[in-house]
C-alpha positions in Angstrom: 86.4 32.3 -86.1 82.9 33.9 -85.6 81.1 32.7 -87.8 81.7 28.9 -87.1 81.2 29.3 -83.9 77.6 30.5 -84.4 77.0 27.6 -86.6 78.1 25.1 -84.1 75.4 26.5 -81.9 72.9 26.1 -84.2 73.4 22.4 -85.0 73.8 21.9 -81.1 70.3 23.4 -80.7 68.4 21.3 -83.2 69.7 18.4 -82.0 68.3 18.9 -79.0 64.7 19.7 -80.3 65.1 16.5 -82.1 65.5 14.5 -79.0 62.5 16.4 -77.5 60.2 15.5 -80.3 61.3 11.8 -80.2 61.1 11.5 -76.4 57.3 13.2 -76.6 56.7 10.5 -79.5 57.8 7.9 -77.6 55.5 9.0 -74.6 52.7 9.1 -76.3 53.0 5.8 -77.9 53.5 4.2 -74.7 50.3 6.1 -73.2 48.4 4.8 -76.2 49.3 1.2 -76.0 48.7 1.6 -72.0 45.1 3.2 -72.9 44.4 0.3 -75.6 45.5 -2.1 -72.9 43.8 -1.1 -69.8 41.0 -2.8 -68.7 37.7 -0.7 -69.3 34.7 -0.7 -66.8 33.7 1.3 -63.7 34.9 -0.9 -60.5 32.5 -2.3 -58.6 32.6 -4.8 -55.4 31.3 -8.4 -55.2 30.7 -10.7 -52.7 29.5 -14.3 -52.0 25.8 -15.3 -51.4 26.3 -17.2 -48.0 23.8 -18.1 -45.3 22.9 -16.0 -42.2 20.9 -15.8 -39.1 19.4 -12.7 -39.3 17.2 -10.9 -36.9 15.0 -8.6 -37.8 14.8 -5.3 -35.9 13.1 -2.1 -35.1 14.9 1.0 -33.5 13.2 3.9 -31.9 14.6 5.9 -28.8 12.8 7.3 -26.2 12.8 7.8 -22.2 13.4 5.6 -18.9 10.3 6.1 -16.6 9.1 3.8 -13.2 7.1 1.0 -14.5 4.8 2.6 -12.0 5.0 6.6 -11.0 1.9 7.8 -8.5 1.9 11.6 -9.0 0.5 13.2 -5.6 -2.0 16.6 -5.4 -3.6 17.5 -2.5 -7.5 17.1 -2.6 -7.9 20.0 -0.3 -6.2 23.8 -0.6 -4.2 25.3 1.5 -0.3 26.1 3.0 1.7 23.5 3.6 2.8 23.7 7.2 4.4 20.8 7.5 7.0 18.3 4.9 8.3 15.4 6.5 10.3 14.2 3.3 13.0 14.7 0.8 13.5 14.3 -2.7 14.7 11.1 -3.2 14.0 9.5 0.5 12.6 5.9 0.8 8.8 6.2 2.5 6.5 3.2 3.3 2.8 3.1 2.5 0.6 4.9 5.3 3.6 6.9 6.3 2.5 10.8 6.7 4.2 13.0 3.8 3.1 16.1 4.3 0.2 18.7 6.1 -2.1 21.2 5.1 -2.9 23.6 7.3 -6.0 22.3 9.1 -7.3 25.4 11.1 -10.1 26.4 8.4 -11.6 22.4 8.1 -11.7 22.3 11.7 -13.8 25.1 11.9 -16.2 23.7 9.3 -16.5 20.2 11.3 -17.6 22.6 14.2 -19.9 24.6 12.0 -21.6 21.2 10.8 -21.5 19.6 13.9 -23.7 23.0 15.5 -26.0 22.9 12.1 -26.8 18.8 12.5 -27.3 19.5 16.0 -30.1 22.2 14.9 -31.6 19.8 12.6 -31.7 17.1 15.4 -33.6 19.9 18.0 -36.0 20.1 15.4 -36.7 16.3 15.2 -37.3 16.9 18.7 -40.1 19.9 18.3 -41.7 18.2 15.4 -42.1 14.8 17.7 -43.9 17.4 20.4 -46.5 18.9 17.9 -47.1 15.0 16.7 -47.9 14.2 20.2 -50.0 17.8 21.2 -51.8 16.8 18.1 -53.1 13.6 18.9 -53.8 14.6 22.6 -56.0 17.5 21.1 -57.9 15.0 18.9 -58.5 12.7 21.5 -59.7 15.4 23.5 -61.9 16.9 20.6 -62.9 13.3 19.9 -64.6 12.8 24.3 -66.1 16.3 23.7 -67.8 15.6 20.4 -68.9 11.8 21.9 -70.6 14.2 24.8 -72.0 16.6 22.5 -73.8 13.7 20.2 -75.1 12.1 23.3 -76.9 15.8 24.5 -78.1 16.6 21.0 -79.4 13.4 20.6 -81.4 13.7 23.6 -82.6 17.2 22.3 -84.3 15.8 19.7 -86.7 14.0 21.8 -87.1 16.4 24.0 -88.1 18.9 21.4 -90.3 16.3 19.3 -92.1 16.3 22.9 -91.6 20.3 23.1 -90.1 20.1 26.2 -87.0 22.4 25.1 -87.3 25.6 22.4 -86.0 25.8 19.1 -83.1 28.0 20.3 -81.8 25.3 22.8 -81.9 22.8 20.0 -79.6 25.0 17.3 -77.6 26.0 20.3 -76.8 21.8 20.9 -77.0 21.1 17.2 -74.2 24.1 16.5 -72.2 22.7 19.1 -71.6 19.2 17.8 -71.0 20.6 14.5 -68.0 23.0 16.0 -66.5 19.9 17.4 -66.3 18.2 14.6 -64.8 20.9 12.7 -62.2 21.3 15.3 -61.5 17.7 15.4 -61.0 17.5 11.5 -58.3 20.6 12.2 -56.7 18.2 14.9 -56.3 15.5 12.4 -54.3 18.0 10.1 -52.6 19.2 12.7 -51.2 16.0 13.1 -50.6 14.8 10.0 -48.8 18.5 9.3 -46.3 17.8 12.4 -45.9 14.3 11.1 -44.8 15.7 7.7 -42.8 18.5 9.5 -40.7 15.6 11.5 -39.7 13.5 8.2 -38.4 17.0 6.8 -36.3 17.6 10.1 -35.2 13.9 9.8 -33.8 14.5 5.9 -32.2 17.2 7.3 -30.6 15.6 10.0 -29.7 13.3 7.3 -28.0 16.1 5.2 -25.9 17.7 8.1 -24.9 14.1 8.8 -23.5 13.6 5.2 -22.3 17.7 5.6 -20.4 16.6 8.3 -18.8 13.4 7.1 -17.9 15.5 4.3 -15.7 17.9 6.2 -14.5 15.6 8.2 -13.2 14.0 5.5 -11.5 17.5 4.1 -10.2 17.7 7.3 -8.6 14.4 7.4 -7.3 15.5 3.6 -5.0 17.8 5.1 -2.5 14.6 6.3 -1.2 13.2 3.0 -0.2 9.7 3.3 2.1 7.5 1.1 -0.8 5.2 -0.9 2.2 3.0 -1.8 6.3 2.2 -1.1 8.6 3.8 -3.5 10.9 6.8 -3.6 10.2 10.4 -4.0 11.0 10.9 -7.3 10.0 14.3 -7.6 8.9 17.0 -4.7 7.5 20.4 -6.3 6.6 21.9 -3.1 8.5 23.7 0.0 7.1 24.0 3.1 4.9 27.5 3.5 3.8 27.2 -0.5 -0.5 27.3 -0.8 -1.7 24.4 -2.8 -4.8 24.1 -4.8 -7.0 21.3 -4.2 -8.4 19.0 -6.8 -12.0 19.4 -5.4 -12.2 22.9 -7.2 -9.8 22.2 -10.2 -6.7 20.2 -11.7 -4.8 20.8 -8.5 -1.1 21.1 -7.8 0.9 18.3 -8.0 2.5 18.2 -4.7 5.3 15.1 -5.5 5.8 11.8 -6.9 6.0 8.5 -5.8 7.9 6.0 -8.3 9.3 2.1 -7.6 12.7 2.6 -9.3 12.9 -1.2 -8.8 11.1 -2.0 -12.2 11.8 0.3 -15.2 10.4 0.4 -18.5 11.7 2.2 -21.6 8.9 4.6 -23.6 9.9 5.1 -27.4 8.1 6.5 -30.3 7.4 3.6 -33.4 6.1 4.8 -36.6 3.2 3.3 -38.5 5.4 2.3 -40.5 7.3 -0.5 -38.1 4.5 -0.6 -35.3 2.5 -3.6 -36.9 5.7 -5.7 -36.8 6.1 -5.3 -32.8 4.5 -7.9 -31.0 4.3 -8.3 -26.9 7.0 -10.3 -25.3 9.8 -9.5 -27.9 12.7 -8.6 -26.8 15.3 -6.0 -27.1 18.6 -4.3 -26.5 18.7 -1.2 -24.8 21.3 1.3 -24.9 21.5 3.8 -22.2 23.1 7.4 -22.9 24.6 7.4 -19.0 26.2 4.1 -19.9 27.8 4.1 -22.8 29.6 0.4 -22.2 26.7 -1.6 -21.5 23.5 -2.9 -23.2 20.8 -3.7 -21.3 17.3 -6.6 -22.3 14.2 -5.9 -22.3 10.9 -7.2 -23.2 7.7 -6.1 -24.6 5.2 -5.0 -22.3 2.8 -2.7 -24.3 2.0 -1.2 -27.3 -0.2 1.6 -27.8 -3.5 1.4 -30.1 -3.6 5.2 -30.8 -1.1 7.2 -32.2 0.7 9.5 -29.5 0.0 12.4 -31.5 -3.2 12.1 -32.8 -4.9 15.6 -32.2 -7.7 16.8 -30.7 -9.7 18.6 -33.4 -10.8 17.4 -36.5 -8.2 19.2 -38.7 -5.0 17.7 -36.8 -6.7 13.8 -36.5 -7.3 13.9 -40.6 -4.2 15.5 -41.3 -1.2 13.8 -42.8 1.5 15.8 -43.2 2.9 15.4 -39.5 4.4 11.3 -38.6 2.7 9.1 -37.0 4.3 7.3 -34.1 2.6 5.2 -31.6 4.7 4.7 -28.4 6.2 1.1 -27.0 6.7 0.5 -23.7 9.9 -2.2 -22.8 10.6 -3.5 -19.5 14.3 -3.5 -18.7 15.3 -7.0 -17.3 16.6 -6.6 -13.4 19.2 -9.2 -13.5 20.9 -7.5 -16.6 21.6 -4.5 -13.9 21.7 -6.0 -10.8 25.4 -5.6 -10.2 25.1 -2.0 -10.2 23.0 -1.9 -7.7 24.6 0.1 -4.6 23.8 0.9 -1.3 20.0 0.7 -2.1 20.6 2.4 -5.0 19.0 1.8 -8.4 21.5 2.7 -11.3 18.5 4.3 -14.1 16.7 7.4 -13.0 13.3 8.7 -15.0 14.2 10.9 -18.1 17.3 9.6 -19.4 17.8 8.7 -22.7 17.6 5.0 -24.4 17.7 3.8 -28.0 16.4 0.3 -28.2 16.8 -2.3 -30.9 13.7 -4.5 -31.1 13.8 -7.9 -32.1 11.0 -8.7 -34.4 12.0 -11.8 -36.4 14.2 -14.0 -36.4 15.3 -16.9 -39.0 18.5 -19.0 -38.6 21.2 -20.1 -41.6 18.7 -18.6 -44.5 20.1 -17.8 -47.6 21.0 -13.9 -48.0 22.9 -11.4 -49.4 24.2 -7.3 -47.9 21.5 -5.0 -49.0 23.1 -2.9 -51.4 22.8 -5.9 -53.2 19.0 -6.2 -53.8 18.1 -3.4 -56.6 14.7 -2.3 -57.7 13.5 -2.3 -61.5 10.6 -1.2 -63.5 9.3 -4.4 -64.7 8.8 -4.2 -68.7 6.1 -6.3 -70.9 7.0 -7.0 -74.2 3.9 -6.3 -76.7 4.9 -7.5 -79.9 7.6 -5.4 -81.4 7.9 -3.2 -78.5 8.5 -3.1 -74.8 5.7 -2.1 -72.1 6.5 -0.8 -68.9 4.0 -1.6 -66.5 5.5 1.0 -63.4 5.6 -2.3 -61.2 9.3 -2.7 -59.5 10.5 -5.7 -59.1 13.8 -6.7 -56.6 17.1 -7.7 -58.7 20.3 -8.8 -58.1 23.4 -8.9 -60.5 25.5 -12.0 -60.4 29.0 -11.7 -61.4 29.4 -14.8 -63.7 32.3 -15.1 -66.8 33.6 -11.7 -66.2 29.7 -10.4 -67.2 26.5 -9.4 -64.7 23.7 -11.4 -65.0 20.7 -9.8 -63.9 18.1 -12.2 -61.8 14.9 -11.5 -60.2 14.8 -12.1 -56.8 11.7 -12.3 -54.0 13.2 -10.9 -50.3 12.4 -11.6 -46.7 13.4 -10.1 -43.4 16.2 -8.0 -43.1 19.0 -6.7 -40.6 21.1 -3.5 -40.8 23.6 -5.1 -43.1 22.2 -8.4 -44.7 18.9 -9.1 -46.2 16.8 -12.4 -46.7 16.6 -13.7 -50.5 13.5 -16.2 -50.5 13.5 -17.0 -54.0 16.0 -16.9 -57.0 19.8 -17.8 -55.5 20.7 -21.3 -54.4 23.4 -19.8 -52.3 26.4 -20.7 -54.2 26.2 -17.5 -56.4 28.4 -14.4 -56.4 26.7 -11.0 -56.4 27.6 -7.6 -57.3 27.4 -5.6 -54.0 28.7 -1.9 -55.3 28.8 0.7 -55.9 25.3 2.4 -55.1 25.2 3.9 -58.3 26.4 1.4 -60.2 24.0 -1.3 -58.8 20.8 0.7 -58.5 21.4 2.5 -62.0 23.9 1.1 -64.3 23.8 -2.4 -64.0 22.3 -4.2 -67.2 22.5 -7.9 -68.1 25.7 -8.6 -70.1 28.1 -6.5 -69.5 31.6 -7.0 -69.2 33.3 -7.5 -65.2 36.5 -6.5 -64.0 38.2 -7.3 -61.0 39.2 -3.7 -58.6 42.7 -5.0 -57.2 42.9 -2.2 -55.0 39.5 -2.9 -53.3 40.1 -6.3 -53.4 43.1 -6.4 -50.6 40.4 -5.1 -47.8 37.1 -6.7 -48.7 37.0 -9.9 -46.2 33.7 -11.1 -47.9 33.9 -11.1 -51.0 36.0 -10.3 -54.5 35.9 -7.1 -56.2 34.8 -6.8 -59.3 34.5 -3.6 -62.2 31.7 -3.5 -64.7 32.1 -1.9 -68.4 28.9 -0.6 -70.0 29.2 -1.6 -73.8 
């Protein structure tokens, strides 16, 4: 009974590595005939050329600041002694901000008024000598008219040798001593005469000396030049201040009219020559995530914002180059949140802006991953030239093949770009994938619908490409 036993096993155990082998057979017939019927090809995504308004834009982002910000420093130094303001309080123009202590300028007004007084005494003395000068030479002038008259009469009188020689030098020497002594009037005078028109420049100078301090003094009282808010206040009462007279000067506070804001952003060179004034935009503050603000325009800068200073960092390239935008925000777009006096934006926060540089309504276009680059080639004869030009492309899906076209683009938003020549608009394009498009893609091959893709594209039919 053994013996057949063990044999029975043995025919029970091939049959079952028969059945194995047949079942594997069978499995991999079906995978073959599966794998000679699939559909070959990469997928790829397709969609219909349509026509769009598109609008052109540049984004940047940047910083909210007062369409108008006066930063104050005192002209003169000194401590503060007085503050009559807060950081963000409301102040008029010509109300009194703050005082420097005056004690020192008001001793310098009473120094220059005692030194212009000096100058004026002097006016005064030099006037005297002018008029002791000209009584001297009138003087001088009688006695010489009586000493002429006498010598003349000497000379007669000794022609008739009446009167010695002695008598006659003695008349002669004394109308020559009175004309010398009225030539030393005359410069007497016109020395005192100089004299006075010095002491009048001086008076002059102590006049403008004065003024001057007077006006240092009335430098310590710092008044609002314009209505606003503070917007900043760097200072405490008791701090020492450093007057712009002798250098830079500290800047005390700042004035700002939170009424009209503008946003600053960085451009590059690269989008800065498509910005024009009075375009408008859509702002997006960081503190309000839920709202978008308009804007418009208002300046663009001719000089890059970080151009350097020496020679090296102006010719250098390596660092961008951005040139910095100013936009208005529109008031009626925040008006409503207006409160209590209260302006909603304050200066420093954050803003991205979208600027609108262009736009064209209903033109034909196509989503960007569409639009691939190529080297153009030049066929020479038997061979083929390329002439490291690139020229725009698009595939068409047509009869289950891509046809490859050359296309000429315009303006373009973030998803959809402007074809200007080369579709009709009633063509079907190849949008994707990125690699498929921009790499694989030649005229010819074969097109495949991706089912799986195709239930969630909205635009356009999905389509796989096979590279033969």
């Amino acid at each position: 009974m053994e013996p057949r036993t063990l044999k029975g096993k043995k025919k029970t155990n091939r049959w079952w590595i028969w059945a194995l082998l047949a079942l594997f057979l069978t499995l991999m017939a079906f995978a073959y005939f599966k794998n000679k019927n699939k559909p070959k090809g990469e997928k790829v995504t397709t969609e219909k050329v349509t026509r769009r308004t598109i609008r052109e834009t540049v984004s940047a982002s940047g910083k909210i600041f007062p369409e108008k910000e006066i930063k104050i420093s005192s002209d003169v130094s000194g401590e503060v002694v007085e503050l009559k303001i807060m950081e963000g309080d409301s102040v008029k123009e010509g109300q009194l901000l703050a005082r420097i202590d005056p004690d020192t300028y008001v001793s310098a007004v009473e120094r220059g008024n005692a030194s212009l007084n000096n100058a004026k005494s002097q006016v005064s003395i030099s006037q005297a000598q002018i008029e002791g000068s000209k009584a001297q030479i009138e003087q001088t002038e009688a006695n010489l008219a009586n000493a002429n008259k006498i010598h003349t009469r000497n000379i007669e009188l000794k022609r008739q040798g009446v009167i010695s020689q002695a008598d006659f030098d003695v008349s002669l020497a004394n109308v020559q001593a009175l004309e010398a002594n009225l030539r030393s009037a005359k410069s007497n005078l016109n020395s005192s005469i100089q004299s006075t028109k010095a002491s009048e420049f001086t008076v002059k100078s102590s006049e403008a000396a004065l003024k001057e301090l007077r006006t240092s003094l009335s430098r310590t009282s710092i008044y609002a030049p314009s209505s606003g808010i503070i917007s900043k206040l760097n200072v405490e009462a008791g701090e020492r201040v450093v007057g712009t007279i002798q250098m830079a000067g500290t800047e005390m506070m700042r004035i700002a009219n939170l009424s009209e804001m503008e946003v600053q952003v960085d451009v590059s060179e690269n989008d800065i020559l498509r910005i024009r004034l009075g375009d408008t935009a859509d702002i997006e503050v960081d503190a309000y995530l839920d709202k978008k603000f308009r804007g418009t325009v208002t300046e663009i800068a001719n000089s890059a914002s970080n151009t350097g200073s020496t020679a090296l960092q102006t010719l250098s390239s390596d660092q961008v180059t951005n040139f910095v935008v100013k936009i208005r925000i529109i008031a009626d777009t925040y008006k409503d949140m207006i409160t209590d006096g209260r302006f909603p934006f304050r200066p420093g926060m954050s803003a991205a802006v979208d600027i609108y540089t262009n736009t064209k309504p209903e033109v034909i276009s196509v989503p960007i991953s569409a639009v691939t680059t190529r080297e153009d080639e030049k066929k020479d004869s038997t061979i083929k030239v390329k002439s490291n030009e690139f020229k725009e492309y698009v595939f068409l899906y047509s009869a289950d093949t891509a046809k490859m076209v050359r296309v000429r683009s315009g303006i373009q938003d973030d998803n959809f770009i402007e074809i200007l020549d080369g579709l009709t608009g009633d063509e079907e394009v190849i949008t994707g994938p990125y690699a498929t498009v921009a790499r694989k893609l030649k005229s010819g091959m074969k097109l495949q619908h991706d089912d799986k893709k195709d239930a969630n594209n909205k635009s356009g039919a999905n389509v796989s490409v096979t590279v033969d």
